[in-house]
Every structure is written in C-alpha cells, then in structure tokens.
MARVEX-340111 format. One record per residue (C-alpha): residue in three letters; x, y, z. Coordinates in nm, 4 decimals. Example, Ala and Ser with C-alpha at 12.3 -4.5 7.8 and 13.67 -1.06 7.14 Angstrom:
<rs>
<ALA, <1.2300, -0.4500, 0.7800>>,
<SER, <1.3670, -0.1060, 0.7140>>,
</rs>
This chain:
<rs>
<UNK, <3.5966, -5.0347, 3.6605>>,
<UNK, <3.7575, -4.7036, 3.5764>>,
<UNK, <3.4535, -4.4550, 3.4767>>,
<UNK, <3.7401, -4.2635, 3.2858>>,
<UNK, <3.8631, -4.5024, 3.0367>>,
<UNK, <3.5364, -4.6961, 2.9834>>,
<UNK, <3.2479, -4.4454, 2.9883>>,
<UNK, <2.9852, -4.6222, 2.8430>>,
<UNK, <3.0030, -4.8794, 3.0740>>,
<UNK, <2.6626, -4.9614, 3.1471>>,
<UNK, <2.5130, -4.8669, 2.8698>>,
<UNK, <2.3774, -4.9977, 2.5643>>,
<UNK, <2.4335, -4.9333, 2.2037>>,
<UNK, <2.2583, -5.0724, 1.8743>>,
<UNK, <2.4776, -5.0239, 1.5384>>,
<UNK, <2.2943, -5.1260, 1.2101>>,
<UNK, <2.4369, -5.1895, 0.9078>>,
<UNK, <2.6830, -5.4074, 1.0709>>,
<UNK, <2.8071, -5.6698, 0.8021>>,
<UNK, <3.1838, -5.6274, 0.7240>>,
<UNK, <3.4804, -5.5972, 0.9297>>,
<UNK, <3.5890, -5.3222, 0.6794>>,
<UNK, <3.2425, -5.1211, 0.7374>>,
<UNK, <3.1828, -4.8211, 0.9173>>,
<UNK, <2.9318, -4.9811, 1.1395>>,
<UNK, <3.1919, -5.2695, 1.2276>>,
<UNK, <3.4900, -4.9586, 1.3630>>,
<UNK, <3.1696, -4.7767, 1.5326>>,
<UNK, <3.0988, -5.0854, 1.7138>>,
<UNK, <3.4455, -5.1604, 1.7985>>,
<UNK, <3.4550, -4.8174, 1.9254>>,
<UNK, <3.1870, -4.8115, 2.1388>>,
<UNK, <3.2662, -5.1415, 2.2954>>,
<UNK, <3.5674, -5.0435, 2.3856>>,
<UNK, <3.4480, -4.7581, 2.5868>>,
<UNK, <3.2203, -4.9866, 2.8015>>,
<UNK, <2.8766, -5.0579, 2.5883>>,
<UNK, <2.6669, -5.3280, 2.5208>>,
<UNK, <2.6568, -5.3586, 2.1399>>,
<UNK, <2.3559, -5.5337, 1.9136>>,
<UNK, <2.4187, -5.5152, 1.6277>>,
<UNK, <2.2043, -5.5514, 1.3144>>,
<UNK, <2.2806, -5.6868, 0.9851>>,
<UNK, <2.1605, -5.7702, 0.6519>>,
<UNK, <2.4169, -5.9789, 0.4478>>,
<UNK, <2.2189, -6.0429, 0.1507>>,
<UNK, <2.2398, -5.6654, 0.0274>>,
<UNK, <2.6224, -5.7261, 0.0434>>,
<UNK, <2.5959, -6.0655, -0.1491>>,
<UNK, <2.4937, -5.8489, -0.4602>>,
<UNK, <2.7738, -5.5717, -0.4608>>,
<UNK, <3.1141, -5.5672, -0.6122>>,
<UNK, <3.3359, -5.6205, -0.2770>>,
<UNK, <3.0860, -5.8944, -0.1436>>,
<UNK, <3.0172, -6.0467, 0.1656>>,
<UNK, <3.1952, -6.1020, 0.4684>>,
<UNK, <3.2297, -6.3754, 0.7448>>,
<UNK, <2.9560, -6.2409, 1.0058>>,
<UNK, <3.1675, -6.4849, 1.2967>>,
<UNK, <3.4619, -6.3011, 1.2278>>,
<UNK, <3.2796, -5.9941, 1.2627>>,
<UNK, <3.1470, -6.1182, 1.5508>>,
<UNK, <3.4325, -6.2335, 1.6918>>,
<UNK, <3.6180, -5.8876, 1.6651>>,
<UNK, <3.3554, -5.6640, 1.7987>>,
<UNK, <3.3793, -5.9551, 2.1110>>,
<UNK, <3.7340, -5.8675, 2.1331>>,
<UNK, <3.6994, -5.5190, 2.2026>>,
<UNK, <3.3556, -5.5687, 2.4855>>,
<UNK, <3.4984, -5.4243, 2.8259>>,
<UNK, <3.4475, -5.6540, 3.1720>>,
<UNK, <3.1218, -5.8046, 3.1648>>,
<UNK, <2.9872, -5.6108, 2.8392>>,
<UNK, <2.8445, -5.8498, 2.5690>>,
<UNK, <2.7247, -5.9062, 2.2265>>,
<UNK, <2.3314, -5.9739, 2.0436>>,
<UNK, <2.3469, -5.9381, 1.6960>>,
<UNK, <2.0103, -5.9407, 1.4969>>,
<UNK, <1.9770, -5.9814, 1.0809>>,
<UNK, <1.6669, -5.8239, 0.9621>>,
<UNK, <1.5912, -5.5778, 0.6145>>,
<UNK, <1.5072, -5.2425, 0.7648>>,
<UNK, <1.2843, -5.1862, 0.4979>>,
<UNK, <1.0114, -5.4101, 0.6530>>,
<UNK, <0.8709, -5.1784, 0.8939>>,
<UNK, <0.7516, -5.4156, 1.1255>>,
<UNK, <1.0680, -5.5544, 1.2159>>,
<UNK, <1.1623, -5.2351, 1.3390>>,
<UNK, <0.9919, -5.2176, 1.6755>>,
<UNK, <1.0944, -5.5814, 1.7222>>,
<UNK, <1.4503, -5.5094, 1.6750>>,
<UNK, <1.4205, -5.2077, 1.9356>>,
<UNK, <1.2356, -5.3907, 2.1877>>,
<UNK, <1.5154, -5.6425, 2.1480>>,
<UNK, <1.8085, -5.3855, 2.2017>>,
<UNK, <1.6070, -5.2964, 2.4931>>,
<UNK, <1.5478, -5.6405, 2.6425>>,
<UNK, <1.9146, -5.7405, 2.5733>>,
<UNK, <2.0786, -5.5391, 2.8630>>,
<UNK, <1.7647, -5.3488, 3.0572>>,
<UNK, <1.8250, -5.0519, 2.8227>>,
<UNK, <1.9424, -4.9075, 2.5332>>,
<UNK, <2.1061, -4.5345, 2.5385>>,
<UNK, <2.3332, -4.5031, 2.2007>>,
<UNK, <2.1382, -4.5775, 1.8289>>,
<UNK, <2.4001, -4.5565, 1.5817>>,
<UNK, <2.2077, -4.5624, 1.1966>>,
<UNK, <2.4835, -4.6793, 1.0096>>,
<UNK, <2.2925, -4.8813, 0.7678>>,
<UNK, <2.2349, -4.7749, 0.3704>>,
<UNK, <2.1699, -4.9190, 0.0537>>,
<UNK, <2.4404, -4.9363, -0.2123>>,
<UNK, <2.4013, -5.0109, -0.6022>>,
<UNK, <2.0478, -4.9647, -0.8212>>,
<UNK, <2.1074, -4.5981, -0.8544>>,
<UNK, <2.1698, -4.3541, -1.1924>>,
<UNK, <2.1655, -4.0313, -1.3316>>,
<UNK, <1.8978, -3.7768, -1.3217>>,
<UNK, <1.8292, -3.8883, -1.6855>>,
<UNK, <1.7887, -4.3253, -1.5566>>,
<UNK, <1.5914, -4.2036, -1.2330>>,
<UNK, <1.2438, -4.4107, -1.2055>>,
<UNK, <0.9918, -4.4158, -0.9218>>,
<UNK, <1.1483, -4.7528, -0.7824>>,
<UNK, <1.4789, -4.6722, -0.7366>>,
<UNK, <1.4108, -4.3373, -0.5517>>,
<UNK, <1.1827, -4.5528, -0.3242>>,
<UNK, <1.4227, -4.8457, -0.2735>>,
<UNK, <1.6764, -4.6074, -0.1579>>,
<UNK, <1.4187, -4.3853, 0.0364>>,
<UNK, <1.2988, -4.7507, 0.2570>>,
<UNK, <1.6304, -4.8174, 0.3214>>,
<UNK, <1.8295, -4.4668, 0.3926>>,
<UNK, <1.5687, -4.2583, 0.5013>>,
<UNK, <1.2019, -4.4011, 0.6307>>,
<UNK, <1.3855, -4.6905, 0.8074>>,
<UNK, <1.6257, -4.4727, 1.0067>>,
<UNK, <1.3606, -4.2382, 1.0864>>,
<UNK, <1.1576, -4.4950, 1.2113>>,
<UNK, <1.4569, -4.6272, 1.4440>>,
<UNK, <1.4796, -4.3328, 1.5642>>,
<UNK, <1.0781, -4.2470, 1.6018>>,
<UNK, <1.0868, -4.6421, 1.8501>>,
<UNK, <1.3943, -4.5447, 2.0209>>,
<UNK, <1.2579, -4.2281, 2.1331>>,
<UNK, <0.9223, -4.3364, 2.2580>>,
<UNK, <1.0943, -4.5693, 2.4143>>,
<UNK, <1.3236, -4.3260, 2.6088>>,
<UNK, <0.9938, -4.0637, 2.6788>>,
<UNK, <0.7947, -4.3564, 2.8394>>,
<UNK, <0.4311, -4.1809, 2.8800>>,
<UNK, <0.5538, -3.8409, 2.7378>>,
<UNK, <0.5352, -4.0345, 2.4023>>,
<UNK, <0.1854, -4.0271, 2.4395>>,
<UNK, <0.1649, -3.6546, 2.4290>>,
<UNK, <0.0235, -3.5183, 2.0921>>,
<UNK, <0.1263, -3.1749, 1.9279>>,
<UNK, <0.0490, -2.8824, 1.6721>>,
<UNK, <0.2858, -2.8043, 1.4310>>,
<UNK, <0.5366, -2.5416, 1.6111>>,
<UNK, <0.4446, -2.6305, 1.9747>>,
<UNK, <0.6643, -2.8168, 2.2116>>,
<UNK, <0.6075, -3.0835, 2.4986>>,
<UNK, <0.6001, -2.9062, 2.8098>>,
<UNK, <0.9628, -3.0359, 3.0188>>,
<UNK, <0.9159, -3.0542, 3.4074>>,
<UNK, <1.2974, -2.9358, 3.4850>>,
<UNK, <1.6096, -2.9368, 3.2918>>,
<UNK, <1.8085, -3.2931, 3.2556>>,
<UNK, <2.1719, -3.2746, 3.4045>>,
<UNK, <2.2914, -3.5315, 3.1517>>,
<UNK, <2.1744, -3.6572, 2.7981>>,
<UNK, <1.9418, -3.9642, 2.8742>>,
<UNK, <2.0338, -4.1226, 2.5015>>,
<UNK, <2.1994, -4.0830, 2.1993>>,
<UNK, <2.0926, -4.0948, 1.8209>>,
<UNK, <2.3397, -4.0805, 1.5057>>,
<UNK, <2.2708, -4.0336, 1.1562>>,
<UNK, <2.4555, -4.0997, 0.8412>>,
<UNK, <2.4775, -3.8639, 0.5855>>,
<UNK, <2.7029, -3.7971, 0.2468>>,
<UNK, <2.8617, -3.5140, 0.0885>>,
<UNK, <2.5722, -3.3939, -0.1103>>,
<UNK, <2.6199, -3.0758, 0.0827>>,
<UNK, <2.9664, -3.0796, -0.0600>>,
<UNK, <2.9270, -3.0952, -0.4231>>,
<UNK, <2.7419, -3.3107, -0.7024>>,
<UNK, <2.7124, -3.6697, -0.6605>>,
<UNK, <2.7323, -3.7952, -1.0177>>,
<UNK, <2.5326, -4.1174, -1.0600>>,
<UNK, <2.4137, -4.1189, -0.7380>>,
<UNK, <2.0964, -3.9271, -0.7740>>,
<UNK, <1.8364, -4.1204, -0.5715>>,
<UNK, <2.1494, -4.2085, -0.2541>>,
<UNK, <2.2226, -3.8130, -0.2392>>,
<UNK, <1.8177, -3.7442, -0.1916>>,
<UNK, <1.7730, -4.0100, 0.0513>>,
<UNK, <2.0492, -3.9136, 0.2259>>,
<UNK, <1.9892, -3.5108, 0.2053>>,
<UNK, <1.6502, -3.5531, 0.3449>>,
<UNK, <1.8441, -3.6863, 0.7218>>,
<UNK, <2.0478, -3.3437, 0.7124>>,
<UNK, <1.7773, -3.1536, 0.5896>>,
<UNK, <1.5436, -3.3220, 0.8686>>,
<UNK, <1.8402, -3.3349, 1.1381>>,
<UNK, <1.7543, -2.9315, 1.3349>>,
<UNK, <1.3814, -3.0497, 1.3679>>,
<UNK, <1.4282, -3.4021, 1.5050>>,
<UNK, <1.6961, -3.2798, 1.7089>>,
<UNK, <1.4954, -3.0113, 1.8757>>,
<UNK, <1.1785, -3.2550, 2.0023>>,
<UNK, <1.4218, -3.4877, 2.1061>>,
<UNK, <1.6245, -3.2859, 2.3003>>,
<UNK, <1.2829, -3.1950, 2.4670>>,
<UNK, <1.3345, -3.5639, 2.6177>>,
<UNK, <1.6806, -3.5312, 2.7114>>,
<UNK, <1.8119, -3.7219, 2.3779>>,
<UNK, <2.1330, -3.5748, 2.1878>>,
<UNK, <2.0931, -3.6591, 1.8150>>,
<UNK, <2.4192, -3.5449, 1.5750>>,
<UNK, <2.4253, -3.6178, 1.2096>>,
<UNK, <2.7399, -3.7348, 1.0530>>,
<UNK, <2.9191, -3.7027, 0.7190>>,
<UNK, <3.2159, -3.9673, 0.7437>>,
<UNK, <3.3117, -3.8496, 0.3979>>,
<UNK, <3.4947, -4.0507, 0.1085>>,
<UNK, <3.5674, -4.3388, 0.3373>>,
<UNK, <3.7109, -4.6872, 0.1593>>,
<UNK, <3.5295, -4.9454, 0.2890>>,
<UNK, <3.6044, -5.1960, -0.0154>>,
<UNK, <3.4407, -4.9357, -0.2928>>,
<UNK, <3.7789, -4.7739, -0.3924>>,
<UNK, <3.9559, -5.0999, -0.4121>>,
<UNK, <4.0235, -5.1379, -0.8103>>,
<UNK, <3.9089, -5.5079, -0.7753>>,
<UNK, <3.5539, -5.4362, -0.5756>>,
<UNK, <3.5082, -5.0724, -0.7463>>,
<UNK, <3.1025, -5.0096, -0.8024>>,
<UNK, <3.3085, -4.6650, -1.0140>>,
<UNK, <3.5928, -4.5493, -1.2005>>,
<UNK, <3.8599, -4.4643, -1.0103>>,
<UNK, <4.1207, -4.2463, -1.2175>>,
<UNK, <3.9459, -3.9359, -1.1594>>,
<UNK, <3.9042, -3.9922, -0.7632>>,
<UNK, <4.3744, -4.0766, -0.7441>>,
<UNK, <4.4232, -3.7677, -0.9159>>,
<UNK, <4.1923, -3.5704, -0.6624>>,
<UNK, <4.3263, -3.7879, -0.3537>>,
<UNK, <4.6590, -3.6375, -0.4631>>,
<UNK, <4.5980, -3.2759, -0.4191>>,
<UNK, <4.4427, -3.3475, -0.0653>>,
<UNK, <4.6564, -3.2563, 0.2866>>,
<UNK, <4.6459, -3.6442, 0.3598>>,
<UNK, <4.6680, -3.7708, 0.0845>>,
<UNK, <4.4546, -4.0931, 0.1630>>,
<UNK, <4.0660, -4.1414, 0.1578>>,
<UNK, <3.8903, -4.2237, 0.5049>>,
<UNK, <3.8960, -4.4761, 0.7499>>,
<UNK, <3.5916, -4.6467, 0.8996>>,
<UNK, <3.7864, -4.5754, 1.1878>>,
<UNK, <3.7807, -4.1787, 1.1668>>,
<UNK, <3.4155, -4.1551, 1.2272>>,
<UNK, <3.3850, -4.4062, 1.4758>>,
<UNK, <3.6584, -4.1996, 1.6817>>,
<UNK, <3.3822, -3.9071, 1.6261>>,
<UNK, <3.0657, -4.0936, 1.7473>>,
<UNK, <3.2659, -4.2608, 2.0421>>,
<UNK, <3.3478, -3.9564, 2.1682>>,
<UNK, <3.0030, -3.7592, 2.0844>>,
<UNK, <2.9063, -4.0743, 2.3299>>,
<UNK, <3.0802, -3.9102, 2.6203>>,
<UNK, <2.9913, -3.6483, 2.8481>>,
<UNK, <3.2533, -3.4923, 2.7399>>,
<UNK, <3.0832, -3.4318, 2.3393>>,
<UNK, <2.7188, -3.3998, 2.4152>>,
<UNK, <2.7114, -3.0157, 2.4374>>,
<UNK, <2.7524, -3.0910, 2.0699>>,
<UNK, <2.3713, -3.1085, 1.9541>>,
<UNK, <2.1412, -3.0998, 1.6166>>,
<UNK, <2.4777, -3.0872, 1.3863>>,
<UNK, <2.5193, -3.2202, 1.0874>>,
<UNK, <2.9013, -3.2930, 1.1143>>,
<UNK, <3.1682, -3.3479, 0.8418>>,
<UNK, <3.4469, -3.6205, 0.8976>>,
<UNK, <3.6311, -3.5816, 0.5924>>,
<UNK, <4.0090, -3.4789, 0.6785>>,
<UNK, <3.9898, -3.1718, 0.4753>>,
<UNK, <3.8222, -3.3416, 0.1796>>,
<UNK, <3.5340, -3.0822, 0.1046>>,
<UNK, <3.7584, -2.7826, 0.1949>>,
<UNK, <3.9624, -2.8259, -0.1553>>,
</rs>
C-alpha cells in the first residue's frame, strides 16, 4: 500500500460522538479512514432522539464510514453515555483490543439542548454539560494515555515536576483531539453552561499537552467554528436564525462550516507531516471570528 496516500495505515483511531452522517464526528471518521485507520466509533443516539434535527440511521452511518476504510482497514462501533464513568475504560480497552492498538482519540462528542442564560443557570445544568463536555473527555484522554505510557503511568508527581524521558521520540507515538467553541471569540448568548464546559478544554489544553508530550503524545485542541450540522436548518433550528443570515452575509465565504472543514484539519494534524503542531487550541472557522 502506498505510505503516501494512506498514512494512517496501520493505525487506529476512536471518534466519539459519532451519530449522524451530517456530524462532525461522522466527516472526521470518514477522513481518517480514508487515510488508512481503523475507526471505532462511539455513539449515543438517544441524546439525538431529544433535539430538534433528530436522529439518524446508525447503518447508514455505518455503511459510509465502511465506504471510505482503505485495504484491509475495518469498522467497531460502540454506543455507550460518556457520562457513566465506568464505561470509559471499557470503551478504551475495546479500541485497543479491536486492532492491537489505538494511536488517534478524536473527542468529538458534546451535549446539545438544557442550557440558558446566566439569569436560568442552576447547579444541574452546569453539571450535565460538565459530565458530558468536559470530565468525560478528560477522562478519555486520562485511559488513552496510560494506556500509551504502559508502566510510566505508574509514575506519581508534584505539582510543577515532570516525568523523567529516557531519550527523545523520533515520531509522535499517539494523537489526542479536543473540541472546543468560540467562547474565545465572543459571547455565547444562551449558551452559558456549553461555553464553560467547553472553555475549561482550551483553558486546560497547554497543561495536558505538556505531560503528554512527555510520553510522546501530540494533543491539539480544535475550534471547528459555526459549522451546520442540522442546527441552522430553519426546520431543525434549536435558535433564531435571522440574526446569524445577516452576519453570514458580511463574511468572505459567505456560508457557515462544513463538518468536512475540520475533519480536513484533524486528518492532516494525523500525519507526520502536522505533528510539529502541538498544545494549540486551533480555530477552523473560514474567517468567521476575524469580522
């Protein structure tokens, strides 16, 4: 197989939040498959059962992730809620078992809906959003890299000191993503206890970066941006929309995102090629915060 237009091949990637064939984490796995990975996927219909643009057909979303695997590449797919902790090292060791490995963990998944102003903000719906957005990703992320540092994990620390590194690593031994918003763009109306789940990833993204990269793991936050992935249709809106055509006017593009346009970004962080790229919180918006 040619190493140059599948480089992933051999590896393995898990994508959560992997429920529509309009979603993000649908076009991320797409992408990655078709450089060569394994993908698992994980899923949790039910949470899209209850919003505005609704479900989708998870063997259809099967089936086109399938369609893009490379050679011998396959497909594990997993539905589990994220915010039961225990299923999280289950759904790791499964990634793991799946294909010998895992190397890419793409944390794609969020929750959507139950949110407010400053002035409707209770104790539950900051936690419902912080289970979901937040401690479930950091979690992933906590399994994946013990995991990946074998008995290095075992290694305890003071605050400020760093696991001592026997030599330097010639390439990244795995790859973590985040999901962020534009919080760090401008207000977030409404969407008071999403924008502090998902400021406390950015906020959070230089530390975990740095001990990772201790054990050879590349982890880059992204911001996809205002991306439609059913939200922005007028007939599966969760918002109004007249304010957000008259802004999407006076942009360069003049369209809102793609699922598509960040998964171009993570495929290629994937690569050799994008992991001198580390501990970023990157924005994906074609322009959109710049106006």
């Amino acid at each position: 197989m040619d190493h140059t237009s599948a480089p992933l091949s051999g590896t393995t990637a898990l994508v959560t939040g992997v429920s529509r064939r309009r979603g993000i984490g649908y076009a991320v796995s797409r992408k990655l498959a078709s450089l060569g990975a394994n993908i698992v996927i994980q899923h949790y219909r039910r949470h899209d059962e209850d919003q505005p643009w609704g479900s989708d057909d998870m063997d259809a979303v099967r089936a086109g992730i399938r369609s893009s695997l490379v050679g011998h590449a396959t497909l594990a797919d997993h539905d589990a809620d994220l915010t039961d902790s225990g299923l999280i090292p289950e759904l790791i060791d499964s990634a793991v078992t799946h294909a010998g490995s895992l190397d890419i963990l793409v944390c794609n998944h969020a929750k959507s809906g139950g949110d407010g102003s400053i002035l409707d903000m209770t104790p539950e719906r900051l936690d419902a959003h912080w289970q979901t957005n937040t401690r479930s990703t950091v979690a992933l992320t906590a399994e994946f890299a013990r995991h990946k540092a074998g008995p290095r994990a075992d290694q305890s620390r003071r605050p400020g000191e760093s696991t001592a590194r026997t030599s330097p690593f010639d390439s990244p031994t795995g790859h973590v993503f985040w999901m962020t918003s534009g919080q760090l763009h401008g207000p977030m109306r409404g969407e008071v206890a999403y924008a502090a789940s998902k400021a406390a990833l950015a906020g959070l993204t230089p530390t975990v970066a740095a001990e990772l990269l201790e054990h050879g793991i590349v982890l880059n936050t992204v911001n996809p941006g205002p991306v439609n992935t059913g939200y922005m249709d007028p007939d599966t809106t969760d918002r109004p929309l007249d304010e957000l055509q008259n802004y999407l006017r006076e942009t360069p593009f003049g369209r809102f995102g793609h699922p598509e346009d960040p998964a171009e970004l993570i495929g290629w962080l994937c690569t050799q090629e994008g992991s001198w790229i580390v501990g970023q919180v990157l924005t994906s918006d074609g322009g959109f915060s710049l106006r």
